[in-house]
C-alpha positions as CSV (number, residue, x, y, z in Angstrom):
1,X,20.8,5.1,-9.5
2,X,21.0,1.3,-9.2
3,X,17.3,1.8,-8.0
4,X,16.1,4.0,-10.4
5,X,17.6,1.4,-13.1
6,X,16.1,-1.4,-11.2
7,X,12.6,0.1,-11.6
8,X,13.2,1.1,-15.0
9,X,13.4,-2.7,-15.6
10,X,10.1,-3.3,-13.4
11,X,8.4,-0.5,-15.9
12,X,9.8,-1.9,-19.2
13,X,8.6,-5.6,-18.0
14,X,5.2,-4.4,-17.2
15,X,4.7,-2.6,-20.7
16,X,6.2,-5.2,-22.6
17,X,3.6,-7.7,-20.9
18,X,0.3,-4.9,-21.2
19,X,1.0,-4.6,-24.9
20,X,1.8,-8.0,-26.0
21,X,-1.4,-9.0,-26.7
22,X,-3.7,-6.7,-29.2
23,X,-6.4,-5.1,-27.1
24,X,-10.0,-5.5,-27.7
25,X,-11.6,-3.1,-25.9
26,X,-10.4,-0.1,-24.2
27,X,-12.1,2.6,-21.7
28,X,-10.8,5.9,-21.0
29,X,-12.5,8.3,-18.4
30,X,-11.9,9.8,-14.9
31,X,-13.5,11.1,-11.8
32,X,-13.4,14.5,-10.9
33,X,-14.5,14.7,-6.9
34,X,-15.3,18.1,-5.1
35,X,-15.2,17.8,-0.9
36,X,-15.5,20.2,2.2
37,X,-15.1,19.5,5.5
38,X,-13.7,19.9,8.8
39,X,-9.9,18.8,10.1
40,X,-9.5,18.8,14.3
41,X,-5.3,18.4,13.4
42,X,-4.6,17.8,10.2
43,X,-1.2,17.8,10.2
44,X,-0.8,16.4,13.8
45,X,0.5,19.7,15.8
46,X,1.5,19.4,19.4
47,X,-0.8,21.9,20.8
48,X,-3.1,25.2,20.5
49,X,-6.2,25.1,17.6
50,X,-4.7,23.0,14.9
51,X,-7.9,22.5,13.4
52,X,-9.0,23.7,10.1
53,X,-11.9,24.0,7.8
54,X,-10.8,22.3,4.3
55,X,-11.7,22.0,0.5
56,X,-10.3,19.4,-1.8
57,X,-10.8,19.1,-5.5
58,X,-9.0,15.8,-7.1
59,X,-9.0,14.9,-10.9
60,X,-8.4,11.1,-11.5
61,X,-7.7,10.0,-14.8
62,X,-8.1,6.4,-16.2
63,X,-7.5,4.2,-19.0
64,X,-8.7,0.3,-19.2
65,X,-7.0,-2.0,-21.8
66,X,-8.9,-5.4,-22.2
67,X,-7.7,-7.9,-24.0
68,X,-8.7,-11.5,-24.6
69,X,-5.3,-12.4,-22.2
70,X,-6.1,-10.1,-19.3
71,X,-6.4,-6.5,-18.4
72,X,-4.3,-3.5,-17.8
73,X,-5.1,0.0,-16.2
74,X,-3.2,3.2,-16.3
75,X,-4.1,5.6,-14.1
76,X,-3.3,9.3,-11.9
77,X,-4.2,11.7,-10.3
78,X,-4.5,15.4,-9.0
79,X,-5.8,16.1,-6.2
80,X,-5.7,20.2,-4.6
81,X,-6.0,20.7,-0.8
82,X,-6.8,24.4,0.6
83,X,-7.3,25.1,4.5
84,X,-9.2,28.3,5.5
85,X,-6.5,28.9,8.3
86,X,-3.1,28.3,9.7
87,X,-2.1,26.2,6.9
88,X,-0.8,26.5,2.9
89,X,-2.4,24.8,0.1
90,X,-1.2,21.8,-1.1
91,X,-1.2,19.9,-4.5
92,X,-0.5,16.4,-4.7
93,X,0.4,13.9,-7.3
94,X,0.2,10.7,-8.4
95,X,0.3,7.7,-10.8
96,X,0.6,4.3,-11.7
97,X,0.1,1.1,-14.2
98,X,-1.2,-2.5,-12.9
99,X,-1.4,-5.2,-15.9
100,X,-3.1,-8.9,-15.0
101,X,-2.4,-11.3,-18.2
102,X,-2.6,-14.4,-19.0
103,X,0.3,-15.0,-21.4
104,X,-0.3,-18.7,-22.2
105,X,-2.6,-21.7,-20.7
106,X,-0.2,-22.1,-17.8
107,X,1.6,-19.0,-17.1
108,X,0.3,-15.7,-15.2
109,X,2.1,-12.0,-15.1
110,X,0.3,-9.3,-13.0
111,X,2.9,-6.4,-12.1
112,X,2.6,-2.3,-11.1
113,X,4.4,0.3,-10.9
114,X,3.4,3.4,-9.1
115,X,4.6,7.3,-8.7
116,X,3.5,9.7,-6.0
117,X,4.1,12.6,-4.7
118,X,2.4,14.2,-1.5
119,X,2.5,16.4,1.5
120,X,2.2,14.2,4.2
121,X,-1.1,14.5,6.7
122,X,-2.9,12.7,9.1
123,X,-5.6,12.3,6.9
124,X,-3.2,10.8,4.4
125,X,0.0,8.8,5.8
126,X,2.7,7.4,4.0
127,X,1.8,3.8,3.1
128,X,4.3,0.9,3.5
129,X,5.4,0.6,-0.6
130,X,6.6,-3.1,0.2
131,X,3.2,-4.5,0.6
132,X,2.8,-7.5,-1.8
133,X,2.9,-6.1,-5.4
134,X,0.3,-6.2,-6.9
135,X,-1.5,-5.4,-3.6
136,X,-5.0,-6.7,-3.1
137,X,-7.2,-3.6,-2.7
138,X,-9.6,-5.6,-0.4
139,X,-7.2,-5.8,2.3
140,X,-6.5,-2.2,4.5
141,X,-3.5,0.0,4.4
142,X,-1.1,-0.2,6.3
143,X,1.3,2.4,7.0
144,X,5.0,2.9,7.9
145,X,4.4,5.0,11.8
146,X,7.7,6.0,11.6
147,X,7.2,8.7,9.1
148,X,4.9,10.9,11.5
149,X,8.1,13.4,11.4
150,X,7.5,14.3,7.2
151,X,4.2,15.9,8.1
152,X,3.8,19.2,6.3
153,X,6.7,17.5,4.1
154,X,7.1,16.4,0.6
155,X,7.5,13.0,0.6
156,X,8.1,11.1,-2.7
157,X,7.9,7.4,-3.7
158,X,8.6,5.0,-6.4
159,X,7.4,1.5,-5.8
160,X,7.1,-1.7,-8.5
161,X,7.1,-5.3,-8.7
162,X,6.1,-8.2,-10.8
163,X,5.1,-11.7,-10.7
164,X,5.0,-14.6,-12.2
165,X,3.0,-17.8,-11.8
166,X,3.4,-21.1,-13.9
167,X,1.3,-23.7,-13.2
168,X,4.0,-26.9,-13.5
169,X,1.0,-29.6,-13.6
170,X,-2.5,-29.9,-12.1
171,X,-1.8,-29.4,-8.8
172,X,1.9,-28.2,-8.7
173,X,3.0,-24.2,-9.3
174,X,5.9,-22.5,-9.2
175,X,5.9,-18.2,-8.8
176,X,8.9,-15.9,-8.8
177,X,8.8,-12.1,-9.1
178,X,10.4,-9.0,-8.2
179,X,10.0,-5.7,-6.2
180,X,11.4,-2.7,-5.5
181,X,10.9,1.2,-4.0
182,X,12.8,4.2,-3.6
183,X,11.4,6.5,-0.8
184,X,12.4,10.1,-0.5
185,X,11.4,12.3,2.5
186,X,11.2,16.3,2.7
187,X,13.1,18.5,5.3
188,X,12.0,17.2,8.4
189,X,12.1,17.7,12.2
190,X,13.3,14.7,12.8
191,X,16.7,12.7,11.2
192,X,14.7,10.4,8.3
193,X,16.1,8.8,5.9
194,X,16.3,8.4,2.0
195,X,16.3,4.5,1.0
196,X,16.0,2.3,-1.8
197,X,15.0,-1.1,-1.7
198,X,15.1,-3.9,-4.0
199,X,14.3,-8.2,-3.5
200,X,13.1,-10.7,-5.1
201,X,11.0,-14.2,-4.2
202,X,10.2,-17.9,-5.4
203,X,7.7,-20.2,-4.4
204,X,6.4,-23.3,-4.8
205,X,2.9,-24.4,-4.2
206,X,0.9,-27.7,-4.7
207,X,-3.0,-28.4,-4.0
208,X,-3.9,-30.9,-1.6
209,X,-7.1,-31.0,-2.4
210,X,-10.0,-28.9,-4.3
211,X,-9.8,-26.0,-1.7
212,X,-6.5,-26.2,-0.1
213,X,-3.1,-25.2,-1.0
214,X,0.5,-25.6,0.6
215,X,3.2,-24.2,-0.1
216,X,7.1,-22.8,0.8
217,X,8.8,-19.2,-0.2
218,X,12.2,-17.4,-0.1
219,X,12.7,-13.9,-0.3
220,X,15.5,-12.0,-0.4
221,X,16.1,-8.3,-0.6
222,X,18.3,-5.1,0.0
223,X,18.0,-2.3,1.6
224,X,20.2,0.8,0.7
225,X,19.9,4.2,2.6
226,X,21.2,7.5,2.2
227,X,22.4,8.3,6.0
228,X,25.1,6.0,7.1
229,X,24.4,5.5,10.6
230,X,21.4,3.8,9.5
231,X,23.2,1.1,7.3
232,X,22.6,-1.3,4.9
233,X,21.0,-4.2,4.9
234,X,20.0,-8.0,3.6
235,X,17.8,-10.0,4.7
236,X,16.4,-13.7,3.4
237,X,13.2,-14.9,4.5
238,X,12.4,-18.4,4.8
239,X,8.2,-19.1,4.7
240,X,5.7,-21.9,4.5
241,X,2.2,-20.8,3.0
242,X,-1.1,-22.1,2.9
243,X,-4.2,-20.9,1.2
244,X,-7.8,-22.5,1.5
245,X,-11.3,-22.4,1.2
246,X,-13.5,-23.1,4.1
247,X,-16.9,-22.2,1.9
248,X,-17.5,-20.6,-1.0
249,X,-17.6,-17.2,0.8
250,X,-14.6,-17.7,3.1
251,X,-11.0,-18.1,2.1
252,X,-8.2,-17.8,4.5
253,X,-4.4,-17.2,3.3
254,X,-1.5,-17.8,5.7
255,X,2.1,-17.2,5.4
256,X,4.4,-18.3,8.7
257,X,8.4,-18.2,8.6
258,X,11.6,-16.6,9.9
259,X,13.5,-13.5,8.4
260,X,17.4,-13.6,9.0
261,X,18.9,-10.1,9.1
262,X,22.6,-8.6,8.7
263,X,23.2,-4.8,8.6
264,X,27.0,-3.0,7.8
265,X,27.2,-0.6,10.3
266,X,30.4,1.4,9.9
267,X,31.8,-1.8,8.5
268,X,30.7,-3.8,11.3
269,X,28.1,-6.8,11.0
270,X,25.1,-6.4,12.8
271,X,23.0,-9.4,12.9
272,X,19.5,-10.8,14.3
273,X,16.5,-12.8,13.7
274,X,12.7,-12.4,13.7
275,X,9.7,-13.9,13.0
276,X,7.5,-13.0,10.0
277,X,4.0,-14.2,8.6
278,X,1.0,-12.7,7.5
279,X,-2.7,-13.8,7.8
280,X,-5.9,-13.0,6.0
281,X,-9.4,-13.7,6.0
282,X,-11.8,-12.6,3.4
283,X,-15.4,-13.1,3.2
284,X,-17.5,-12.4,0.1
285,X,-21.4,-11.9,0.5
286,X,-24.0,-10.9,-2.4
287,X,-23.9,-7.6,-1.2
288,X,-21.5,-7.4,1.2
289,X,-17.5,-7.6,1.7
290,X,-15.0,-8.1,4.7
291,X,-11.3,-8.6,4.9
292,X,-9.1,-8.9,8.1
293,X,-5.7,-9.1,7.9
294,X,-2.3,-9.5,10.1
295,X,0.6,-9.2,9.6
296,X,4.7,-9.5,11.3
297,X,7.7,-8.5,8.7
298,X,11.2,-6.9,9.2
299,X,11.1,-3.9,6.6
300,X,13.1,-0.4,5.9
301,X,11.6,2.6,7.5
302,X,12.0,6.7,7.5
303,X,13.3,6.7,11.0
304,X,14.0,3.3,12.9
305,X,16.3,2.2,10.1
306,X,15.3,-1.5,9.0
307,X,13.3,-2.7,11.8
308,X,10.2,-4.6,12.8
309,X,7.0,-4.1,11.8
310,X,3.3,-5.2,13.0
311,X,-0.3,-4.5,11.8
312,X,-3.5,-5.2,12.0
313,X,-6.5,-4.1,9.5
314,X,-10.3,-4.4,8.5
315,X,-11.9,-3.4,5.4
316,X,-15.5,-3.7,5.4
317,X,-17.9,-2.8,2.3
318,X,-22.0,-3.1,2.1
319,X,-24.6,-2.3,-0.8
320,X,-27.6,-0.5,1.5
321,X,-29.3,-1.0,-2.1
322,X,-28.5,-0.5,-6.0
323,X,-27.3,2.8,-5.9
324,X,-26.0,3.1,-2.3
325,X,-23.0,1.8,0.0
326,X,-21.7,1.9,3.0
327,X,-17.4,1.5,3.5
328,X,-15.6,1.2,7.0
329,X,-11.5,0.2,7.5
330,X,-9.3,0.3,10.5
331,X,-5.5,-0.3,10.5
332,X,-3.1,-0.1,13.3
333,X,0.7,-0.3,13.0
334,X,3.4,-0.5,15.1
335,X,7.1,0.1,14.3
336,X,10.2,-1.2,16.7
337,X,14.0,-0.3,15.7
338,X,16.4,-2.8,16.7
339,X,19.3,-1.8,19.5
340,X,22.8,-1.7,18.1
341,X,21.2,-1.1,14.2
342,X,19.5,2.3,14.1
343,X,16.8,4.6,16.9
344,X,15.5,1.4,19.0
345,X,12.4,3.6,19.3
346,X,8.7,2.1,18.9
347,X,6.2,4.1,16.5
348,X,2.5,3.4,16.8
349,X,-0.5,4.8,14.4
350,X,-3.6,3.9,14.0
351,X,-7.1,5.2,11.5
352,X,-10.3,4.3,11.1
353,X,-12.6,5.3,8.5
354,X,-16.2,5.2,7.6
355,X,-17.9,6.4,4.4
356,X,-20.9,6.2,2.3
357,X,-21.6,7.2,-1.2
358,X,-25.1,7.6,-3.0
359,X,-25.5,7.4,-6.9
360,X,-27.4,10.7,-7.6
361,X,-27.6,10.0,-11.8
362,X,-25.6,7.7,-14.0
363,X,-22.5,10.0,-13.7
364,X,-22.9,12.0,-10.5
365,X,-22.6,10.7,-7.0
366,X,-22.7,12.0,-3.4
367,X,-20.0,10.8,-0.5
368,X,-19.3,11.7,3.1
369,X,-16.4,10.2,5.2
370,X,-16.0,10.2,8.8
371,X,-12.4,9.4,10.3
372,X,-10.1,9.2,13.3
373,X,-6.1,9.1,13.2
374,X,-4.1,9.3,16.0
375,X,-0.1,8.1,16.6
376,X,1.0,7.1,19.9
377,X,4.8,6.5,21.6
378,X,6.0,9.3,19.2
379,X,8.8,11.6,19.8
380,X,6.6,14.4,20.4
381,X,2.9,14.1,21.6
382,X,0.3,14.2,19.3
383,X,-3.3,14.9,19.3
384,X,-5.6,12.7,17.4
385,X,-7.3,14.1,14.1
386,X,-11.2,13.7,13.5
387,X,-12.1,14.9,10.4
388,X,-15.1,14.9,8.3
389,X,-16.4,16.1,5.0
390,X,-19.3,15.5,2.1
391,X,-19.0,15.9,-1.2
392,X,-19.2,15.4,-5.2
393,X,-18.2,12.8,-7.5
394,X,-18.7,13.1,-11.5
395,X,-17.8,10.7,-13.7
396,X,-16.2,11.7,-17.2
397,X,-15.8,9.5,-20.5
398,X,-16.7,5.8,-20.3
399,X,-19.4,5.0,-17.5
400,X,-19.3,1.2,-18.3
């Protein structure tokens, strides 16, 4: 409950700050996308013919809000899975609000909140909800390896945060905010847990010259889970940050630090330290876009308990010409419990993607994706999934 009332707050703070200001213009529409294609193991089987020819229809709703302060965008979606063997049909959910304002010369809110609920696949893991909020939708996803045992589950999650920047002078800034999520897993082979999590950061930053930033952070946050053996937990994390410029294309942000951990185990304190940063490098052509990204963080998981997390990604996006593109993203992830906390078990996943899309009219486009998942140092061994499919997309309402 205190979770559910935490994100309440997150919800009312982000509506308060998207209707502040009167809107100027508004666009409403949505994308209704049509695929077939072919699974190899969608739902990562241990052995005999997992694989399955699929259809998907989703429905994805939107509505823009512009205003002379900033922008906010409410949004969902529907999206209907049927295989033509071995498996049911499947109909997932979800939704969400992101607001970016500028509520006076020197202050900055941007904030989400987002709903979903979905049977877990191969083709579409559970994402880590703690990523920075709001996320950057440049940089890949990375997802929590550990959940490999909800697939052909329900899983649920509710994830929200919001931040504030105020800019103290010309080259001094000051940023606090707040985040939470509440993650709920379906029946499961495998002992997972329910957990909510909620934490909160400052910072302070100040430009050292026109491109370059420094900076220190503090975060601090809770974890609260539903099975007891896994235990509670908070942890403060200590960071310097520095973000910079090295040409008008290329910017590089950097995060280094420490995260200090204690976890009440049965009412015993269980205690230990890690490293944590994050790197990213973006580079921004005339037609083209590329984002790496790294990252080492101590975060709450389905299975390992609170517990160490790594990943690596690539997101990679080129305009062939005006009404074509070319998309390709790899992540890899890998999980490690801690011994005398929770399972001391190592999860790996990885995925890789490539797509393209064609604009056929004004409102109608063509896409194909190619992928590849595959987890490894599971509990049970898994065969990767390959999957590929073309299809549809047809824009309704606004095609601004």
């Amino acid at each position: 409950m205190r979770m559910i009332r935490s994100l309440s707050l997150l919800c009312s703070a982000t509506a308060l700050a998207a209707h502040g200001p009167a809107f100027a213009d508004s666009r409403v529409g949505a994308d209704v996308q049509v695929t077939g294609g072919y699974s190899t193991n969608p739902f990562s089987a241990t052995g005999g013919d997992a694989g399955s020819a699929m259809a998907t229809a989703s429905f994805l709703p939107f509505i823009d809000l512009v205003s002379p302060a900033g922008n906010t965008r409410l949004s969902g979606e529907v999206t209907r899975t049927e295989y033509a063997r071995r498996y049911d049909g499947q109909t997932d959910y979800a939704g969400g609000v992101a607001t970016r304002l500028q509520a006076s010369p020197r202050t900055a809110i941007s904030g989400n909140v987002n709903y979903s609920s979905r049977v877990i696949n191969a083709l579409n893991p559970i994402i880590n909800p703690l990523n920075p909020l709001p996320g950057d939708p440049n940089l890949p996803v990375i997802v929590d390896p550990a959940t490999l045992g909800s697939f052909q589950q329900r899983t649920k999650m509710l994830s929200g945060g919001v931040q504030v920047q105020h800019q103290l002078t010309a080259r001094d800034s000051l940023s606090f905010g707040a985040n939470g999520a509440a993650a709920r897993y379906g029946n499961s082979l495998f002992p997972q847990s329910d957990y909510d999590y909620y934490g909160g950061n400052i910072g302070y930053q100040r430009s050292i010259s026109t491109y370059t930033a420094i900076g220190v952070s503090m975060g601090a946050n809770r974890t609260l889970y539903k099975r007891a053996g896994f235990g509670n937990t908070t942890s403060f994390s200590p960071s310097a940050t520095l973000q910079t410029r090295l040409s008008p294309t290329l910017s590089i942000n950097a995060a280094a630090g420490v995260t200090f951990t204690d976890t009440d185990i049965a009412g015993a304190s269980r205690k230990f330290t890690a490293f944590s940063g994050s790197v990213s490098l973006c580079k921004k052509g005339d037609r083209s876009n590329l984002c790496a990204q790294a990252s080492r963080s101590v975060a709450p998981s389905a299975f390992n308990g609170v517990s160490k997390q790594t990943s690596v990604g690539l997101n990679y996006s080129y305009e062939l010409d005006p009404r074509s593109q070319i998309t390709a993203s790899a992540s890899y992830s890998r999980q490690a419990g801690v011994a005398g906390i929770s399972n001391a078990q190592t999860f790996d996943f990885g995925y890789a993607s490539l797509g393209y899309s064609r604009q056929i009219s004004r409102r109608l486009s063509a896409v194909a994706t190619l992928s590849y998942s595959d987890s490894f140092n599971s509990i049970a061994a898994r065969r990767a999934n390959f999957y590929g499919s073309v299809g549809l997309r047809y824009r309704l309402g606004d095609i601004r």
